[in-house]
N, C-alpha and C positions, 0 to 999 in steps of 0.2 A: 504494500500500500504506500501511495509515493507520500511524502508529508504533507502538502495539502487537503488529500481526502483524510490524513489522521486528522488533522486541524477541524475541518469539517464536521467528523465523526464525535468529535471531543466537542464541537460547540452544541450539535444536534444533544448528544447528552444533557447539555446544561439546560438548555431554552425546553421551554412548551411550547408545544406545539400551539398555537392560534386556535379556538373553534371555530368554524364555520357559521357564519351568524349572517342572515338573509334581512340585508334594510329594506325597514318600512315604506309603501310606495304613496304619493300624495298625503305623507305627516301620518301616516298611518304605522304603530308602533313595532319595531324590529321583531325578529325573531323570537328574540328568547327573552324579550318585555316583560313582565306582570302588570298588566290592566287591570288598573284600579278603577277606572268611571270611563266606559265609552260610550252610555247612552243605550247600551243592549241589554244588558242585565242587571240583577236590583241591585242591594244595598249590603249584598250581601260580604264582600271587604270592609265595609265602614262600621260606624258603630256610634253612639252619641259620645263625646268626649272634648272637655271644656278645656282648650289649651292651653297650656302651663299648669290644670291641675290634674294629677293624674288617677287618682283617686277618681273620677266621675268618669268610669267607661261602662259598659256593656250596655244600656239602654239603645232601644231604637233610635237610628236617624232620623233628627224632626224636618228635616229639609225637603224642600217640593226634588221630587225625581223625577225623569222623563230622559227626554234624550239631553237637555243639557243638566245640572245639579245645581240648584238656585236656594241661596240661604234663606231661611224664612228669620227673620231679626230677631234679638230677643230667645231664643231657643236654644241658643249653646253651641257650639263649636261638634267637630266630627272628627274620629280619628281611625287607621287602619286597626282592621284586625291584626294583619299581620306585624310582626317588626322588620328593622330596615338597620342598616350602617351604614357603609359606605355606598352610594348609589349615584345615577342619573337617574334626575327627573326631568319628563316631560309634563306639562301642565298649562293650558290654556285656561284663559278668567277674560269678563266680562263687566264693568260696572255699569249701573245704570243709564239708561240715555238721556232723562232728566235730570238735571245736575241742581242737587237741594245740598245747599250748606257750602262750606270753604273748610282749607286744609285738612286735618284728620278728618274731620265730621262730611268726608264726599267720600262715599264708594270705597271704602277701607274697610280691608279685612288681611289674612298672613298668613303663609304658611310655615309652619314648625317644622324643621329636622329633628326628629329623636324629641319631639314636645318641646324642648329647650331654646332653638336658634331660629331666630322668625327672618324670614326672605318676605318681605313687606307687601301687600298688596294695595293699592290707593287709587285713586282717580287723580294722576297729576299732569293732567292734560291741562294748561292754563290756569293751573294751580297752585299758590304757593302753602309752602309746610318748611317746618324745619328739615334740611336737605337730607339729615340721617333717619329721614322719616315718610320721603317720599317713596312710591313705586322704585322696587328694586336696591332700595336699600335694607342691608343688615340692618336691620330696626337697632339705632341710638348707636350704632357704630363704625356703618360705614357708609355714606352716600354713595349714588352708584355714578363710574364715570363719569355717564350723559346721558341726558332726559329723553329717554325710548318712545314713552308715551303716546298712545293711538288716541282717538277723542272718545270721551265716554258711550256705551253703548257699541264701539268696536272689540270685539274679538283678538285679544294680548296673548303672547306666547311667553311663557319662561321655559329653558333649556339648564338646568342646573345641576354641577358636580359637586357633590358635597362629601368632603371623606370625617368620617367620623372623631372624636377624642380618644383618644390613649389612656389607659390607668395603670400603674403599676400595683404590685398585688398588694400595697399598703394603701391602697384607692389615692396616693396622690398622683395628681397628673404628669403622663409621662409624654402626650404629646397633644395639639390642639386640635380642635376641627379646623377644615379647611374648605372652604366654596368659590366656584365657579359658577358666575351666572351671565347668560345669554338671554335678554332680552328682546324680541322682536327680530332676532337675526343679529343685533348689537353686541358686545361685550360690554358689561357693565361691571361685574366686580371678577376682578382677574386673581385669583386663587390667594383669596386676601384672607389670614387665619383672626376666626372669631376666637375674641376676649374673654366667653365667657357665655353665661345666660343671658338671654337678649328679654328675658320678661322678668328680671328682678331689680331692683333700688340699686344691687350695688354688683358690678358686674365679675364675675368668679365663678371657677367649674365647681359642683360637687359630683362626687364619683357617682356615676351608672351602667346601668348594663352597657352592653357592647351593643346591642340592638333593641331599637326603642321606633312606636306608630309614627307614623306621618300623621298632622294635625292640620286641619284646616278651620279655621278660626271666625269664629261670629262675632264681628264687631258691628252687628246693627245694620248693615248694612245689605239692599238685595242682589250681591254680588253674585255671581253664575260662573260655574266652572265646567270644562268637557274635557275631551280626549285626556284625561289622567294615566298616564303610564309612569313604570319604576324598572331599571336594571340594575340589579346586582354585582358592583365592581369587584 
């Protein structure tokens, strides 16, 4: 065997092989996705569960269902059955087309990694807010590059890599979460490591599982959500 095919042979050994993974055609979700809401079947990944507390799960989804998923206000927040770490998401959102109210108080609602780290949901189409507090920002930590923004009552895309927290076995942190998010086809936050819980007073990790719901959050608002898909990195 001349030394190049050892070379060869010796890297084949080290690497894995790639699986074969067939992309989704017209945003329609990859191969080896888990679909979480595409409007075909019920509710049955969700479950009622009130973001940031985790104590309030297993009750039914109070949210109107159909082919898109439309919060009914006032009713509580929704969370996976399943758990999650490291992933992409895909998720499209909707705010209203009547526009009632300014900054938070328009079309705001968040999504939660692992219930803890909110990727912000808003109506910040001609809208001012505090900037760590607009669409696409890590809620209170990070504004996002630049304002994506479709005008209310349009149809928004988030594309999001999020890699989970570290713990060493004495539960203190051994390394941070990290996200990537793509807005409307834009880059907005380029693999910026969150501080911490993005829904307490004072921002700091405490130790959790390795896998924890995806939460999507009721702030009052009659925000609508479709094509939700998750891959497991």
């Amino acid at each position: 065997m001349s030394l190049q095919a050892q070379k060869s042979e010796v890297t084949r050994s080290i690497l894995k092989e790639p699986v074969m993974v067939t992309p989704g055609k017209k945003n329609r979700p990859p191969s080896d996705a888990i679909v979480l809401y595409n409007g075909k079947q019920d509710l049955v990944n969700w479950v009622h569960r009130e973001a940031g507390k985790s104590s309030e799960r297993g009750e039914p989804v109070k949210w109107k269902a159909g082919k898109i998923l439309t919060i009914v206000p006032k009713t509580g927040g929704i969370g996976t059955v399943r758990s999650f770490g490291d992933v992409q998401l895909h998720i499209e959102w909707r705010t209203p087309e009547k526009i009632t109210g300014n900054g938070q108080a328009r079309g705001n609602s968040g999504i939660f990694f692992m219930g803890e780290y909110e990727l912000q949901v808003l109506d910040s189409w001609k809208n001012e807010t505090y900037f760590n507090g607009q669409a696409g920002a890590i809620y209170k930590q990070y504004a996002p590059l630049v304002n994506a923004s479709l005008p209310p009552g349009k149809w928004q895309m988030y594309d999001a890599f999020f890699i989970a927290p570290r713990f060493n076995e004495d539960k203190t942190l051994k390394s941070p979460a990290y996200i990537t998010v793509i807005h409307n086809g834009i880059l907005i936050q380029n693999h910026v490591e969150i501080k911490g819980s993005t829904y307490t007073k004072t921002t700091e990790y405490k130790f959790q599982a390795g896998k924890l719901p995806l939460e999507l959050q009721d702030h009052w608002f009659p925000v609508s959500y479709r094509n939700i898909w998750i891959r497991e990195l």
